[in-house]
C-alpha positions, 0 to 999 in steps of 0.5 A, spaced: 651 126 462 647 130 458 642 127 453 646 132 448 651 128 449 650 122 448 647 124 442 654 127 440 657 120 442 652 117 438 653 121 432 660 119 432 660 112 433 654 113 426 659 116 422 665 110 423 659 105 421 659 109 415 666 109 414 667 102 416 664 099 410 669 101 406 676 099 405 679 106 404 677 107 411 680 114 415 684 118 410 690 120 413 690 125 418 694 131 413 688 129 408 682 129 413 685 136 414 685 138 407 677 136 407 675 140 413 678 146 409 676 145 404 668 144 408 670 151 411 671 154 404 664 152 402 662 154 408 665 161 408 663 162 400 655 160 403 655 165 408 658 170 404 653 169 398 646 169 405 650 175 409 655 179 404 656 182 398 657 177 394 650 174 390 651 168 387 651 167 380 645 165 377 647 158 374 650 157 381 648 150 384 644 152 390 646 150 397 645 153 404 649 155 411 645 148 413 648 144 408 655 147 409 655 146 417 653 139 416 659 137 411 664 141 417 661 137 422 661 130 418 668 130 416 670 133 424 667 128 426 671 122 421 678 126 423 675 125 431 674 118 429 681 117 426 684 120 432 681 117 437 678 124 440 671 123 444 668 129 441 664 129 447 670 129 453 672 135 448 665 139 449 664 138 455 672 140 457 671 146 453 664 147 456 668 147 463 674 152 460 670 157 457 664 157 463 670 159 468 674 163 464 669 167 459 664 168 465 664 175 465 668 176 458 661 179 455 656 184 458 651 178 461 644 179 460 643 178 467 647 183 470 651 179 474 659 182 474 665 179 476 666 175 483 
């Protein structure tokens, strides 16, 4: 196992200490959904504001791609916790996935074309 992947397990079990302490706990997974949307609009009206047309207005409350990232990242983690989802088996699943199937999708620095 890599160290980013422990890392990630690490953060997981971080963010269900956190949710832990209060009686609430996880919301329910429609609810947790809502908010991860929410966190990709706050997201995407960031990279629109950095990368777009769209300036902010000038009394707008500063924020940044980072701090938007993070939030995304925070609430999957809580919505992975809730289901039971070890985000590190995903990654490393997926890492398999795109490994084997998108190897060659893209032109490769290395040069290197399809077996």
């Amino acid at each position: 196992m890599t160290e980013k992947s422990e890392s990630l397990r690490a953060m997981q079990k971080e963010v269900d200490t956190y949710i832990q302490q209060f009686k609430a706990g996880y919301f329910s997974p429609l609810s947790q959904m809502a908010r991860l949307t929410e966190e990709v609009g706050e997201l995407a009206r960031e990279i629109n504001h950095y990368y777009g047309e769209k300036l902010k207005k000038t009394d707008e409350q500063l924020k940044t791609v980072e701090e938007e990232l993070g939030d995304v990242l925070f609430v999957t983690m809580i919505m992975a916790n809730s289901l039971d989802i070890d985000l590190t088996e995903v990654f490393n699943r997926n890492m398999d996935k795109f490994n084997k199937r998108d190897n060659y999708r893209f032109e490769r620095k290395d040069g290197k074309t399809h077996d």
